[in-house]
N, C-alpha and C positions, 0 to 999 in steps of 0.2 A: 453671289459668292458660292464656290463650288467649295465643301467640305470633302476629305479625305478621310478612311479611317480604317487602317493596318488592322486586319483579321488575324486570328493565330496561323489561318493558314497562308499568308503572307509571311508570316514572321518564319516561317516552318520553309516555304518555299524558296525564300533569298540563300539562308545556309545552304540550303540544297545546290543552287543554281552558283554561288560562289564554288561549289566541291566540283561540279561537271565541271565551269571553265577552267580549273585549276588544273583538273586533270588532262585535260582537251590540249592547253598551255603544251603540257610535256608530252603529250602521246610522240611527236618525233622522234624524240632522244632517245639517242641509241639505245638499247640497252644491255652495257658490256663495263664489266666489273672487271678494272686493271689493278695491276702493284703498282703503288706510289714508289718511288726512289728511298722512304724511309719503310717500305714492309709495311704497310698497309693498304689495304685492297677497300677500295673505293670503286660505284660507280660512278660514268659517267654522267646520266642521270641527276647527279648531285648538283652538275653545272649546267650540263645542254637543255634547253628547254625553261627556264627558272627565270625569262624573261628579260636579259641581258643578252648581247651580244654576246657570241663565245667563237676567239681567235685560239686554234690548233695548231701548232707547228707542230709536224714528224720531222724529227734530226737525230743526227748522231755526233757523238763529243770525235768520233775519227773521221770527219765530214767537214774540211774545211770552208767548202762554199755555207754549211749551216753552221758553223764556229763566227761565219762574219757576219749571219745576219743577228746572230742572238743579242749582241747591246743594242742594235734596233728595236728589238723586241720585248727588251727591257724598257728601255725609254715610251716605247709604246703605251707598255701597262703601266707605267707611271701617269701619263699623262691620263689615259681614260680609264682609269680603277674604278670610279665609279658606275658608268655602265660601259665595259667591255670585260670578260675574264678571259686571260689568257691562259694556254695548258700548256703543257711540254709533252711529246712521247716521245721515247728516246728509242731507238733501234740500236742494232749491229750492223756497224757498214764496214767492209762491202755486201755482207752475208744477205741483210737484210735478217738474221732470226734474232732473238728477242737479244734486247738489250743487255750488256753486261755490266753490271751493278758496279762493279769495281775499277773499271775506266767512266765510268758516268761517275764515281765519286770523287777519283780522283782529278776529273775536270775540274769538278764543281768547285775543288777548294782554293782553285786558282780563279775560276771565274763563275763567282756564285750566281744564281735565276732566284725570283723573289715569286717564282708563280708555281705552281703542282706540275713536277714533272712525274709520268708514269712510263715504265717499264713494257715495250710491245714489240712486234715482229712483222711481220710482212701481214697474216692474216687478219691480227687483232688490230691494227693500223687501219688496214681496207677496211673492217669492220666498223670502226670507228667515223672515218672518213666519210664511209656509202658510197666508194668506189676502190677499187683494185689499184692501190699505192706502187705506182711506175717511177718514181722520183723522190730521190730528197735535197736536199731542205724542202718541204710542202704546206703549205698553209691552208686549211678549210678554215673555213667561216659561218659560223650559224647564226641564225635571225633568232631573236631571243623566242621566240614559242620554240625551237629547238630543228626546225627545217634546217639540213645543209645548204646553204646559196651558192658557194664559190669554193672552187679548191684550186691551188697555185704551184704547179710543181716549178723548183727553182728560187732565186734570190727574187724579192719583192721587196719595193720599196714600202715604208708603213704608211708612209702618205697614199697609194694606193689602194690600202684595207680603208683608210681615213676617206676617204671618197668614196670609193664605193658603198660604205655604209651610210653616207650621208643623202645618198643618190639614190637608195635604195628604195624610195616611197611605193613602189607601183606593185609590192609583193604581193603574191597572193596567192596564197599554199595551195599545191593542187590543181592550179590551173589546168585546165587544154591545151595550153601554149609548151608548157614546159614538160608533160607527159611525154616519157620514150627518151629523157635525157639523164636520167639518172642511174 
């Protein structure tokens, strides 16, 4: 019979070694502090990396190919609320510059979003994204340690985010394969 017997520096070392992976978890995540649609500045951070899948749509409420996808995209977050969060950033289209609060509000009270929408523009989007935003309606996708995987300019269907996430097994942050593509 082999005995075991937990040292203080064992007990000392786990918390330690729980704090690096925790942090390690989120090193991805972007780190860019938006306005929520209600006036409060949140970072991203709060979601990306916190080991959940995290689905991004950039759209605009004057953007009617992104007007069709959003009850998709409700129906979406319904179904996987438990591990996927979905964001909103909401732009100005055609402009592309930041979002205007008062056509975003006045969408919303005809066709409300049950997920954080936040206020962005052309650079804070790219930023967000981790690439230069040429398209809207656009979906990025983050692997819950907070990598960007996949970004979608254009209408997607969610059964497509739903697969690809499922199919997903072979990631492996950092690779040599996927170096020079980001």
């Amino acid at each position: 019979m082999i005995t075991v017997r937990a040292n203080s520096a064992c007990l000392i070392f786990l918390p330690a070694l729980l704090l690096i992976f925790s942090l390690s978890v989120r090193a991805n995540a972007p780190d860019i502090e938006l306005q929520r649609v209600n006036g409060e500045k949140q970072p991203m951070s709060d979601y990306i990396g916190r080991g959940k899948w995290v689905v991004i749509n950039v759209w605009s409420p004057t953007c009617s190919a992104c007007v069709r996808e959003l009850p998709h995209l409700e129906s979406f977050r319904k179904k996987h609320e438990d591990n996927v969060i979905v964001l909103g950033l909401t732009i100005d289209y055609p402009s592309f510059a930041y979002g205007r609060i008062d056509i975003i509000n006045d969408f919303l009270k005809k066709q409300p979003l049950h997920y954080p929408l936040f206020l962005a523009d052309l650079k804070l989007a790219s930023a967000v994204i981790g690439n230069r935003l040429v398209a809207i309606p656009l979906i990025a996708i983050f692997h819950p340690d907070g990598k960007v995987l996949a970004r979608w300019p254009g209408n997607i269907d969610t059964r497509e985010i739903e697969d690809f996430m499922a199919n997903y097994k072979d990631y492996v942050p950092d690779d040599d394969l996927s170096s020079g593509f980001e």
